[in-house]
PAFILO-251287 format. One record per residue (C-alpha): y negated, z negated, x; residue number from 1. Coordinates in Angstrom, 3 decimals. Example, Ala and Ser with C-alpha at 12.3 -4.5 7.8 and 13.67 -1.06 7.14 Angstrom:
# PAFILO-251287
       py       pz       px   i
    4.500   -7.800   12.300   1
    1.060   -7.140   13.670   2
# end
This chain:
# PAFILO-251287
       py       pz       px   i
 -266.812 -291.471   58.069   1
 -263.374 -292.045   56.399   2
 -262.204 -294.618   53.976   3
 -260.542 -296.347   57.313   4
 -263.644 -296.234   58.548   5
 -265.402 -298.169   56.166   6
 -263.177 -301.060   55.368   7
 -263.064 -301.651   58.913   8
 -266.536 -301.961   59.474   9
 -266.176 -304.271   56.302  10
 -264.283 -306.089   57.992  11
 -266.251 -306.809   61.413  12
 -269.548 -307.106   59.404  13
 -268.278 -310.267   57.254  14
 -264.847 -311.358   58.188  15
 -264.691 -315.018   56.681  16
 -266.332 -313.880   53.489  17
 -263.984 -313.580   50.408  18
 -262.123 -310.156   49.710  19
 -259.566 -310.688   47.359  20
 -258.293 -313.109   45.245  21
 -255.160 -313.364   42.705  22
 -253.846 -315.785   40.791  23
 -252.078 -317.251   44.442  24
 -253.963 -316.340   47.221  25
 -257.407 -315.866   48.112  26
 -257.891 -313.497   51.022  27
 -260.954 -312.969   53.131  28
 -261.530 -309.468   54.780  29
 -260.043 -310.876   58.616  30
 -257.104 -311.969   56.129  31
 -256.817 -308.418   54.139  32
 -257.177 -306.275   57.354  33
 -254.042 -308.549   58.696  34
 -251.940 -307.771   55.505  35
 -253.666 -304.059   55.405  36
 -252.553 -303.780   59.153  37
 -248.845 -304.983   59.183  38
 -247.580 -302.597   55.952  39
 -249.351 -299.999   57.756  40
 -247.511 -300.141   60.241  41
 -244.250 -300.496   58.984  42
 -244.950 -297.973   56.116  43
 -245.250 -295.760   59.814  44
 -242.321 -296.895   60.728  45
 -240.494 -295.501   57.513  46
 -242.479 -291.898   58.522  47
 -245.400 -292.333   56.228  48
 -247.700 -290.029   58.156  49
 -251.300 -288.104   57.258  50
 -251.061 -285.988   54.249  51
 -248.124 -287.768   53.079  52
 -248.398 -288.876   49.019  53
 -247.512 -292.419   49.029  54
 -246.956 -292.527   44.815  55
 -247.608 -295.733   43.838  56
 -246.510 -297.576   40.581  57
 -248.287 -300.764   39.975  58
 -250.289 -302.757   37.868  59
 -253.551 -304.386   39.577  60
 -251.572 -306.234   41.883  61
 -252.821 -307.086   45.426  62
 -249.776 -305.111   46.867  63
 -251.628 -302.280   45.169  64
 -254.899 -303.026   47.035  65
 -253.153 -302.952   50.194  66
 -251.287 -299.665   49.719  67
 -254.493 -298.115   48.777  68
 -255.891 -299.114   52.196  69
 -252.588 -298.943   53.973  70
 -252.658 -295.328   53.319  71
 -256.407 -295.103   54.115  72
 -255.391 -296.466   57.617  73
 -252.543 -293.806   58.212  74
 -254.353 -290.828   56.926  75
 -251.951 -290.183   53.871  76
 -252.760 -289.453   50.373  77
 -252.717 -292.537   47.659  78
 -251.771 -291.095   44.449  79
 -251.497 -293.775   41.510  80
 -249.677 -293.233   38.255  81
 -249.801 -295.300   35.461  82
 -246.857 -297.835   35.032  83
 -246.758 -297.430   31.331  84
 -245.460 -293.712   31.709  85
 -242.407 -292.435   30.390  86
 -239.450 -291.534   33.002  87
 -240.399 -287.926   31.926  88
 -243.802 -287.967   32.996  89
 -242.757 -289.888   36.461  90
 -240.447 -287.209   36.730  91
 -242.830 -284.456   36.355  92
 -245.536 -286.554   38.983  93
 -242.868 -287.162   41.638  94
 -242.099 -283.083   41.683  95
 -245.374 -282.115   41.644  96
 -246.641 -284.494   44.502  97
 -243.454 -284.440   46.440  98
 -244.337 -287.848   47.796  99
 -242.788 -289.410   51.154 100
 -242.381 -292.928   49.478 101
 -242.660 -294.364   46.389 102
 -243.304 -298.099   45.650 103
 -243.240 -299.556   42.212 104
 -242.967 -302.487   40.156 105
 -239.650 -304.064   40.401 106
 -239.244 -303.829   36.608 107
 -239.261 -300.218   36.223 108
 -236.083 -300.057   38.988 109
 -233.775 -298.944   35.809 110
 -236.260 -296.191   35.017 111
 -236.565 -294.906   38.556 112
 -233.041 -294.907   39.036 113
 -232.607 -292.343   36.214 114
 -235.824 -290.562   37.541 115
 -234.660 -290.455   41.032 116
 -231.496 -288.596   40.115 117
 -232.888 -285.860   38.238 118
 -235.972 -285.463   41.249 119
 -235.909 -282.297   43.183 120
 -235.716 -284.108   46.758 121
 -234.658 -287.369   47.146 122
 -237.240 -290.095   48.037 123
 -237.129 -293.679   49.205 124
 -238.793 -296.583   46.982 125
 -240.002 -300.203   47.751 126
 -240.571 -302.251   44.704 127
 -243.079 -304.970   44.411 128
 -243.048 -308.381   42.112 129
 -239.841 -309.571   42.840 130
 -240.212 -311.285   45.860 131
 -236.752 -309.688   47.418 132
 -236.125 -309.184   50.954 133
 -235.334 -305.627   51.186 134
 -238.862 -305.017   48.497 135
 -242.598 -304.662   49.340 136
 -242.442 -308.146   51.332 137
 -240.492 -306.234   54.007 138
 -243.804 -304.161   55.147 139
 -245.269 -307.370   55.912 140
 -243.469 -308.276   58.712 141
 -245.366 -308.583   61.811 142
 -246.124 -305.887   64.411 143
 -248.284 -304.207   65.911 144
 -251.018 -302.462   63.999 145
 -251.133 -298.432   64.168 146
 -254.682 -296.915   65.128 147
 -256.611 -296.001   62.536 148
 -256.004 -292.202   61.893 149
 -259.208 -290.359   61.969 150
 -259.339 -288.110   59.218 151
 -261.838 -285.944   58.217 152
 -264.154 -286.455   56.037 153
 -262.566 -283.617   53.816 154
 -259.107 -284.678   53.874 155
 -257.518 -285.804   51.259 156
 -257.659 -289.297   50.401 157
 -256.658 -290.340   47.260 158
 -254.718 -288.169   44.006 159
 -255.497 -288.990   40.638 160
 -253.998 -287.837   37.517 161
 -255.451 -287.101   34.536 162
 -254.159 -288.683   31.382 163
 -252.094 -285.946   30.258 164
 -253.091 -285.898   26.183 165
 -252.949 -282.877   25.299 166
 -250.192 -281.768   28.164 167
 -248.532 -282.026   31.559 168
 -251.164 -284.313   34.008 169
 -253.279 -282.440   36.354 170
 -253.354 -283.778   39.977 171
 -256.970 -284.194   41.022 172
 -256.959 -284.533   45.397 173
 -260.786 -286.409   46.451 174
 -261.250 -286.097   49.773 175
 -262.738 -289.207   51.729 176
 -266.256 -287.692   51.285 177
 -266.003 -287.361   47.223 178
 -264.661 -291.210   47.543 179
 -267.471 -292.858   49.582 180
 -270.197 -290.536   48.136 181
 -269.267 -291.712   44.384 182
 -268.784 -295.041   45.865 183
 -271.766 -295.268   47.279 184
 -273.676 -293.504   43.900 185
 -272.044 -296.101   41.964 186
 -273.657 -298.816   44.271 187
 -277.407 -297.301   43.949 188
 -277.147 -296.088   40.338 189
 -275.948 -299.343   38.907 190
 -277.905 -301.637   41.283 191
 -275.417 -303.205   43.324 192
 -276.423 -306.222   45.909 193
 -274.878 -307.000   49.197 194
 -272.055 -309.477   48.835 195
 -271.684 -308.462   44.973 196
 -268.020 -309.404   42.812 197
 -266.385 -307.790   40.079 198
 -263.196 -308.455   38.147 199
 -260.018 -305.627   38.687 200
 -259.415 -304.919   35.261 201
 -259.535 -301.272   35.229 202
 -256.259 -299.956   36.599 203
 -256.467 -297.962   39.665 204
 -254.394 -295.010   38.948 205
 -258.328 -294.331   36.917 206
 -261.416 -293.270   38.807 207
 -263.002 -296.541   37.456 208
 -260.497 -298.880   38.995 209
 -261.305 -297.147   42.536 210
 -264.657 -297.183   42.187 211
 -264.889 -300.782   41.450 212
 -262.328 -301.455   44.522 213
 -264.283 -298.965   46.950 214
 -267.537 -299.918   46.069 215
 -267.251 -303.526   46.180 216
 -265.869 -303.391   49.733 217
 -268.814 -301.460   51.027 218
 -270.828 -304.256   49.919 219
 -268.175 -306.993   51.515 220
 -267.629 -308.359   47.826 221
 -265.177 -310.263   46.278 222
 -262.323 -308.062   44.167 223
 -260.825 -310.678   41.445 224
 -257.265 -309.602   40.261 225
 -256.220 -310.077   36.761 226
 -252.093 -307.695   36.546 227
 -251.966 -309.165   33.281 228
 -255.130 -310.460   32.158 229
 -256.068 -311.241   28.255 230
 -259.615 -311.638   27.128 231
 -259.847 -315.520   27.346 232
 -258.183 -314.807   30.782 233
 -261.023 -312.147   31.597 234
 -263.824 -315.031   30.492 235
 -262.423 -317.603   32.370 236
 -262.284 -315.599   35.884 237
 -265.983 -314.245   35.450 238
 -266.987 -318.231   35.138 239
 -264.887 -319.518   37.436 240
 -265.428 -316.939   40.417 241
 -269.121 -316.612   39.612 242
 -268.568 -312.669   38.985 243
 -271.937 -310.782   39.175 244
 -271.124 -307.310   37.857 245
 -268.313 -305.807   35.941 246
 -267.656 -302.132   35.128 247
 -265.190 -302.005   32.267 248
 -264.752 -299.541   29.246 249
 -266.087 -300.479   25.988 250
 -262.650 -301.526   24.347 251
 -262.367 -304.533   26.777 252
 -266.282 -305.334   25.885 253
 -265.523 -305.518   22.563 254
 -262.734 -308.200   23.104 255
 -265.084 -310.030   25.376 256
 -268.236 -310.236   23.191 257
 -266.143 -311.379   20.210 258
 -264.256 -313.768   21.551 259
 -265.191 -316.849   19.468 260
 -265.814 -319.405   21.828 261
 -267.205 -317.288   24.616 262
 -270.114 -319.129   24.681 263
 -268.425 -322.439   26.805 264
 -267.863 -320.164   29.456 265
 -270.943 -319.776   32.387 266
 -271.472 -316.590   32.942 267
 -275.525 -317.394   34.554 268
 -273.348 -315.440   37.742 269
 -273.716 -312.391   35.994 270
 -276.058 -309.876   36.278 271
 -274.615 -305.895   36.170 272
 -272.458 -304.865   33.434 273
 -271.845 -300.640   32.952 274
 -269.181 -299.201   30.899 275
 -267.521 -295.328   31.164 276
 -264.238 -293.973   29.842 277
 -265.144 -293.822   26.623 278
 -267.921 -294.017   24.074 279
 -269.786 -296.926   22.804 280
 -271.625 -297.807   19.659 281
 -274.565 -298.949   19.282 282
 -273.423 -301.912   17.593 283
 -271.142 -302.935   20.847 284
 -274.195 -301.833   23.044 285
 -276.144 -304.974   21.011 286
 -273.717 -307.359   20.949 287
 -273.339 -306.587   24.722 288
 -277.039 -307.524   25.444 289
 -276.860 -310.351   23.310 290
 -274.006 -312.194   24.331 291
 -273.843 -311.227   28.395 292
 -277.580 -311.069   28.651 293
 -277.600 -308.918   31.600 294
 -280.046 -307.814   33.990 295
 -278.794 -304.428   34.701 296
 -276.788 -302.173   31.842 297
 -275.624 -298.713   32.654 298
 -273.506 -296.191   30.683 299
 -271.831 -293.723   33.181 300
 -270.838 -290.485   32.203 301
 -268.722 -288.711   34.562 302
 -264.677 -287.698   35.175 303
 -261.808 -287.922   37.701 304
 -262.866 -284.604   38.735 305
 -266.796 -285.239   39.365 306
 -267.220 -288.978   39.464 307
 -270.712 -288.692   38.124 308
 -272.423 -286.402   35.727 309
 -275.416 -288.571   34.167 310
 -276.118 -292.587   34.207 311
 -278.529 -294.245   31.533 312
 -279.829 -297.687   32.381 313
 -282.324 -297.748   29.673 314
 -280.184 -298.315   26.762 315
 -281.836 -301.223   25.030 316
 -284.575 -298.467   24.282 317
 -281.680 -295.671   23.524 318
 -278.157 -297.464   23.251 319
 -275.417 -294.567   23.208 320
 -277.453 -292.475   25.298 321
 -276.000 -291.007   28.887 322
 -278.684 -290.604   30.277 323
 -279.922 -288.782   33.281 324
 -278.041 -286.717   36.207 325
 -276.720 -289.085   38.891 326
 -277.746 -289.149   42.358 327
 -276.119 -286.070   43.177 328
 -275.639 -284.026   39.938 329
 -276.891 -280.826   38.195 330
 -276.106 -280.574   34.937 331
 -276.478 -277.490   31.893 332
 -275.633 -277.719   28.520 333
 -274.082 -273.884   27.443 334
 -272.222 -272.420   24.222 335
 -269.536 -274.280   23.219 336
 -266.405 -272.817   23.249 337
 -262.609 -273.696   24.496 338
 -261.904 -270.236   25.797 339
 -263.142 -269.851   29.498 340
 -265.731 -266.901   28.528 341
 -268.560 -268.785   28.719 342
 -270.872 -268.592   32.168 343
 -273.031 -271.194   33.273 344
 -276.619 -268.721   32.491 345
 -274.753 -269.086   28.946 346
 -277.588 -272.040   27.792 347
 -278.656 -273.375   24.835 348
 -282.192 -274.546   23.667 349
 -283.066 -278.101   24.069 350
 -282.183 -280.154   20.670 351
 -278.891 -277.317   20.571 352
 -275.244 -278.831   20.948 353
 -272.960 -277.076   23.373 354
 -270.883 -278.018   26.798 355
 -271.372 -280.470   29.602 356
 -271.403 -278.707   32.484 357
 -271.728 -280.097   36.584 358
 -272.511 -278.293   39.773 359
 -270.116 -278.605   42.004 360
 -272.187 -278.786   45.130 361
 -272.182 -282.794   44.297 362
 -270.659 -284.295   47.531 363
 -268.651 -286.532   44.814 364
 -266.735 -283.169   43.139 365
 -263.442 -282.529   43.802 366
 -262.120 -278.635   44.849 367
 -259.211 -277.619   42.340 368
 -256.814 -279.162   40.627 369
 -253.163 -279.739   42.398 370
 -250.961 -276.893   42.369 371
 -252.483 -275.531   38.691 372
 -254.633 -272.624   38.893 373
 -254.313 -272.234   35.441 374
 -256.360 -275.195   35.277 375
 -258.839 -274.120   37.974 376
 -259.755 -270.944   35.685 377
 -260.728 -272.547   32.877 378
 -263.137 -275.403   34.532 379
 -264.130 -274.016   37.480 380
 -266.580 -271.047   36.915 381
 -269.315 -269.636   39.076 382
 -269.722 -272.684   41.292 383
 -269.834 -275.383   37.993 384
 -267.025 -277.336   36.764 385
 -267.421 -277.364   32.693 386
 -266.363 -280.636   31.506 387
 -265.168 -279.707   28.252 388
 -267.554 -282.594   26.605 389
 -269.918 -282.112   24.151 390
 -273.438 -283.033   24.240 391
 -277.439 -282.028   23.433 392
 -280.527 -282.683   25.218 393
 -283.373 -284.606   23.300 394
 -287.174 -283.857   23.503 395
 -287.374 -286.471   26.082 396
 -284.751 -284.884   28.671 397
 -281.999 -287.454   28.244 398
 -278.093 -286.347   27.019 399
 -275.976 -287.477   24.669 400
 -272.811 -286.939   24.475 401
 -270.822 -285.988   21.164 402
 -267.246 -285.970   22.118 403
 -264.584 -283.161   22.857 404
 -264.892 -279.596   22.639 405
 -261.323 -279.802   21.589 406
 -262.390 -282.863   18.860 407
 -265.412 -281.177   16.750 408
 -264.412 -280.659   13.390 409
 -265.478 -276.877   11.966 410
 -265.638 -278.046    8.097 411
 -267.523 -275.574    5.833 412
 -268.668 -273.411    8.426 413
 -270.316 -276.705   10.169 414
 -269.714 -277.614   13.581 415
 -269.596 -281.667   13.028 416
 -269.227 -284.245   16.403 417
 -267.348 -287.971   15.815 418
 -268.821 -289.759   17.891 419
 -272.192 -289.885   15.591 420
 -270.073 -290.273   12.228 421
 -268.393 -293.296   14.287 422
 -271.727 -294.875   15.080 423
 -272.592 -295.614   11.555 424
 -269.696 -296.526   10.911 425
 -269.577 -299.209   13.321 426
 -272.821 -300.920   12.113 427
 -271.260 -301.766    8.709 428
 -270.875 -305.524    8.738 429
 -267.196 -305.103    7.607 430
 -265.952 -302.175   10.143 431
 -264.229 -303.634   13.320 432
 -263.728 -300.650   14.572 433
 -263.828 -296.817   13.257 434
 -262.603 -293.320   14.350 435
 -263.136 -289.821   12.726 436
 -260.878 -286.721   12.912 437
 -260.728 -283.500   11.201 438
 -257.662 -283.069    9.327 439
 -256.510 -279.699    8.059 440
 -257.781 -278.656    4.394 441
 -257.147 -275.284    2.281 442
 -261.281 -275.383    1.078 443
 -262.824 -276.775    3.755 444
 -260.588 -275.493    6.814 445
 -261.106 -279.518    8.004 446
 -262.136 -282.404    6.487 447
 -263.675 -285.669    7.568 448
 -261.516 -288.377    7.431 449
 -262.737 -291.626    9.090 450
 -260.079 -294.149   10.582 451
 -261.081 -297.550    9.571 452
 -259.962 -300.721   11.087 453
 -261.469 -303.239    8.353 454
 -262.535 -307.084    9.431 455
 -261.126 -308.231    5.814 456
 -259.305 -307.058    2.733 457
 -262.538 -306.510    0.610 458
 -263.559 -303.484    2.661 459
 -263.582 -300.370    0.283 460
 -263.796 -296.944    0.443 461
 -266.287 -296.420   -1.760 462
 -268.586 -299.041   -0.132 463
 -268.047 -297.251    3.359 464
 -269.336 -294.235    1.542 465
 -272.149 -295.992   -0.199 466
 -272.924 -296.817    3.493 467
 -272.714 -293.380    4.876 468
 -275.148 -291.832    2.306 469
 -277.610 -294.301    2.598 470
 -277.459 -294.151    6.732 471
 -280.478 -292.451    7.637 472
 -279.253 -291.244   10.963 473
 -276.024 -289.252    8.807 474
 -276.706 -286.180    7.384 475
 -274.947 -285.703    4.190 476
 -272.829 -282.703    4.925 477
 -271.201 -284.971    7.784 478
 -270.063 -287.697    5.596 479
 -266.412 -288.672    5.585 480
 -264.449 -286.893    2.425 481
 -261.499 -289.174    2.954 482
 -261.083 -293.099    4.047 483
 -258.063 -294.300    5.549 484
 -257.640 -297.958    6.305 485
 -255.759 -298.941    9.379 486
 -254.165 -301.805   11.925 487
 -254.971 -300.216   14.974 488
 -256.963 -297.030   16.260 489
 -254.619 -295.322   18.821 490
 -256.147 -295.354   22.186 491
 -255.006 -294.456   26.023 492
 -254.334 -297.301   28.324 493
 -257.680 -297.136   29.407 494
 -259.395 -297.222   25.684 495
 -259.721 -293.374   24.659 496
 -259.896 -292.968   21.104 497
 -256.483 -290.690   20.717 498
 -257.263 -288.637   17.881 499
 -254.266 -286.319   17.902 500
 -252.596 -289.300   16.981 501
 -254.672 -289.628   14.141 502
 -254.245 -286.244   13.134 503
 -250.298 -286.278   13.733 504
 -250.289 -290.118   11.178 505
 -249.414 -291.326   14.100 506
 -251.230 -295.296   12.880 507
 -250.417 -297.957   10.885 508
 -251.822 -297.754    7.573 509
 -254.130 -301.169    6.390 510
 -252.782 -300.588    3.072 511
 -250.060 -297.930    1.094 512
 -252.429 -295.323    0.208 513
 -255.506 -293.984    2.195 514
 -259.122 -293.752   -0.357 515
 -260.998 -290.368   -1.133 516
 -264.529 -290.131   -1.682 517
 -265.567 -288.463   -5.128 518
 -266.186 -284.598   -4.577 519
 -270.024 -284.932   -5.972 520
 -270.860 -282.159   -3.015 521
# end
């Protein structure tokens, strides 16, 4: 079946039951299919068509939601960029998708207006939020409803783009068998219940938004918008709607479990939490079990390209942990190495660090990246896409992951991974939050400099280290040399740790001058 497909039979299974809700209306799936239905049609009307890229602009808006679906119903191709980007990196989207329509948020008309004049066709745009007659409230006028177009299961349904941090985004086409095959992994792997709710925090131009928004439809949930949500916003809309599973990355956990009077809000409702994106510590992964006391906990481990490489559900045994394959994964670990030389027989020994790797027989993978076969050679090899994460394989047959190929520091001939440097970090009573980078040295080649974002003034460099040494889980060779104290660690909008900007001094410093360790070793 297609996407279509699916929300309609949403629809007739449950049509009073609730499927969206904002801050003004509160929708039920009859209601939703009505709205769905109407810009449908008049996005037809304005020659949206199937395999037309409708590139939409938006924050989590319910005009969003019903463009996604909109463009499920026509057979075109939702493609979501995020609304924080630069006119350059519009730009750069709009050519490369060479989209029918555009519709945006009214407040980035001045930016399109300069975008739209340097853009290699020309192309129409609706813009949502202000309410205006000739804006998105124009495809809502009543008419009637297009059939649904019946696409195949391998069309394209939906382009993503990747985040673009270390160059120009990559366009990553899912066809509407990758979509309700990760959707419907999601559902199994993180034990998802008929009639289930979740909160739309994480933007939909990321693979976690959509997966939240695909999945809770197949089980006729509730989707709870929050465009411009703040953590005591977040809190109050899991109590008040009753929200029974939420699927966030770890930055917005850590806002959540230390917000100070989270306990006056009821959160009895909830029951699944999971987090992806990004790492966690093991000191979040506590806190998280402490304070939302869920049933159900799940790290997933996947991408854009392959929504799911490995899911752990067992991490109040083994917090950090990813885990095993998914439903419908294969996984290797070979030689690291950021040249695409390395074949997927290329294996290393159990306990060995080296590259993620994923079949890509897994009904959720996509095919190749848009219009970048440049791209294609370097991750897709032999029938496996190679993820470009680092991780190893314990005794027991579960993976962890150790960050980036492209973020391992080389210092003294070792081959040293962040993410385990940032875990101890993190479980020092007066670290907030920590990140580690490798910054260029004439001894070592790189040193270790952790990124420290201190809960007080009193926090020293010195005690950090005293810290690090006595960690049993560091090894001393992978201590930080150098300390810096900062504001703010530098992530993407959806909570990457952006460690180029560390490396660049791209931060704001805690104090004038960042502290060295002594050079005992």
């Amino acid at each position: 079946m297609n996407l279509a497909e699916y929300f309609w039979r949403a629809v007739l299974r449950f049509p009073h039951h609730p499927a969206l809700s904002d801050r003004t209306v509160r929708w039920t799936y009859r209601e939703l299919a009505d709205e769905v239905g109407r810009v449908a049609a008049n996005l037809a009307d304005r020659g949206v068509g199937p395999g037309d890229h409708i590139l939409v602009i938006l924050k989590n808006r319910r005009e969003n939601v019903v463009s996604y679906w909109a463009a499920q119903w026509l057979g075109a191709i939702y493609t979501p960029i995020n609304f924080r980007m630069t006119g350059s990196e519009i730009l750069y989207c709009l050519n490369d998708c060479d989209p029918r329509l555009v519709i945006a948020e009214a407040s980035l008309s001045a930016v399109l207006e300069e975008v739209l004049s340097q853009a290699a066709t020309p192309v129409p745009v609706i813009f949502a939020g202000d309410g205006s007659a000739d804006g998105f409230d124009a495809l809502r006028r009543p008419g009637p409803n297009p059939p649904l177009y019946p696409a195949a299961d391998d069309a394209t349904a939906i382009m993503l783009y990747t985040s673009g941090t270390t160059g120009a985004p990559k366009g990553v086409p899912r066809s509407h068998l990758n979509e309700s095959s990760a959707a419907l992994a999601h559902i199994i792997q993180n034990g998802y219940r008929s009639l289930d709710s979740t909160i739309g925090v994480m933007p939909f131009y990321h693979t976690m938004g959509m997966r939240s928004l695909l999945a809770v439809t197949l089980l006729n949930g509730q989707m709870v918008l929050l465009p411009d949500y703040d953590t005591p916003e977040l809190a109050a809309a899991i109590a008040e709607h009753g929200i029974t599973t939420l699927y966030l990355v770890p930055t917005v956990y850590f806002g959540l479990v230390n917000l100070p009077d989270l306990d006056r809000y009821d959160f009895r409702q909830l029951k699944n939490i999971g987090y992806a994106g990004a790492a966690m510590t093991s000191s979040l992964t506590r806190l998280c079990f402490e304070r939302l006391d869920p049933e159900i906990f799940v790290n997933h481990f996947g991408s854009s390209e392959i929504y799911t490489f490995t899911t752990c559900s067992w991490l109040d045994r083994k917090p950090t942990c990813a885990g095993r394959p998914g439903l419908h994964a294969a996984i290797r670990v070979v030689t690291a190495d950021s040249e695409p030389t390395v074949g997927p027989e290329d294996t290393v020994t159990a306990g060995e660090t080296g590259e993620v790797i994923v079949h890509l027989s897994s009904p959720e993978a996509f095919r190749g990246y848009w219009n970048r076969p440049d791209a294609n050679a370097k991750a897709l090899r032999e029938g496996w896409y190679f993820t470009g994460d680092v991780g190893v394989i314990d005794d027991e047959g579960d993976l962890w992951v150790r960050g980036r190929v492209d973020d391992m520091v080389i210092s003294g001939g070792e081959n040293i991974h962040p993410l385990e440097i940032e875990d101890v970090l993190s479980q020092h009573p007066g670290v907030l939050e920590a990140a580690v980078a490798g910054l260029p040295d004439d001894r070592w080649g790189q040193v270790i400099t952790a990124f420290v974002v201190p809960r007080d003034a009193r926090l020293t460099a010195g005690e950090l280290d005293r810290f690090c040494r006595e960690s049993p889980q560091l090894a001393r060779f992978k201590r930080p040399r150098h300390y810096v104290l900062v504001k703010a660690i530098p992530k993407s909008p959806v909570g990457k740790v952006l460690r180029r900007k560390l490396r660049e001094g791209d931060y704001q410093p805690w104090s004038e001058q960042p502290e060295k360790r002594p050079e005992e070793d």
